[in-house]
Each structure stands twice: as C-alpha cells, then as structure tokens.
C-alpha positions as CSV (number, residue, x, y, z in Angstrom):
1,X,93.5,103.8,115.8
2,X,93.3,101.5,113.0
3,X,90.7,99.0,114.3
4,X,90.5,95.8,112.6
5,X,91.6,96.4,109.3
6,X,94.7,95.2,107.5
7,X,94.8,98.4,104.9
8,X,94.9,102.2,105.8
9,X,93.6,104.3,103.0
10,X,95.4,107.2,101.4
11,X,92.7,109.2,100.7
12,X,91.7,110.0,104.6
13,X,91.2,113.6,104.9
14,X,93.6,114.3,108.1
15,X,96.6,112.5,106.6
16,X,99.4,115.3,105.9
17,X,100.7,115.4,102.3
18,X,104.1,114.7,102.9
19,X,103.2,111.6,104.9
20,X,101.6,110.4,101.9
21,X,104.6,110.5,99.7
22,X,106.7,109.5,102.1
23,X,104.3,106.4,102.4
24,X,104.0,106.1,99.0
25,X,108.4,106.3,98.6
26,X,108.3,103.2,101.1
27,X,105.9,101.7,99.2
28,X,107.6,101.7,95.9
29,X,111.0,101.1,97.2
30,X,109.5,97.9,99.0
31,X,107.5,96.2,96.3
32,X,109.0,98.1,92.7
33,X,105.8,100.0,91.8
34,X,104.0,103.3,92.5
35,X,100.7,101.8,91.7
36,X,98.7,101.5,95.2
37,X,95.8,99.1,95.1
38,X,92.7,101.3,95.8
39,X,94.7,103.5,97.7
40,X,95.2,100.9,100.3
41,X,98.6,100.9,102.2
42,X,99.4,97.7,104.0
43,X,98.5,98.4,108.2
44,X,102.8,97.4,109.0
45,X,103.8,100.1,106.7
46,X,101.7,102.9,108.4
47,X,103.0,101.7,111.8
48,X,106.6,101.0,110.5
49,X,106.1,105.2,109.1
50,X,104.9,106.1,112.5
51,X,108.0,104.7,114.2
52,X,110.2,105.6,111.6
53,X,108.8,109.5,112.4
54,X,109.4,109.1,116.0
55,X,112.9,108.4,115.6
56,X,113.0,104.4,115.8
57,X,115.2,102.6,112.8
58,X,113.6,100.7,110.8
59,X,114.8,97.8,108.6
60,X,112.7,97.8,105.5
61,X,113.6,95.1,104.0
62,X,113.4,93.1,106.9
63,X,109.9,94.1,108.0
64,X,108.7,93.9,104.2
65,X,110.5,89.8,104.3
66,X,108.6,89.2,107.6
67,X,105.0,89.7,105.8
C-alpha cells in the first residue's frame, strides 16, 4: 500500500479530509508543531491512524518513543 517509502504524503488526492486533520492532530500532539515537512507524514503514524480507525488502542506516546 505504501511501498517502500518511509513518508506518506498529505496531499494524495483519495485521502478524506478528516483523515487529514485527524493525522495532522496526531502529529502535532506527538512532536509540538503543526508545521509538516513537505506534507510528509511519518509511514508509523498512517498505520498507527489506520488501527486507531479500526478500533485498536493505540499508545501515542509509546509508539512516538519507539521511533
């Protein structure tokens, strides 16, 4: 789904708006900015959103200390 790549970008057409922000809420609550490097979201924070979606827990900040 992802292939190689250690990024998935924000800007793909077929991602739903409120999966953006949701990603982008993660994303500020894990590293204390809203500024996303070339719209690039770190690959374990997409998957982490998937599972989080499909009703698996998730411990942020334990996944975020792990990287």
């Amino acid at each position: 789904m992802f292939g190689g790549s250690k990024k998935f970008n924000l800007k793909a057409l077929d991602l739903k708006l409120e999966d953006k922000i949701m990603m982008e809420v993660i994303y500020y609550k894990l590293f204390g900015t809203s500024i996303i490097t070339n719209n690039d979201m770190p690959k374990w924070i997409v998957h982490g959103y998937i599972a989080h979606t499909k009703g698996h827990l998730i411990n942020w900040a334990k996944a975020a200390e792990s990287t």
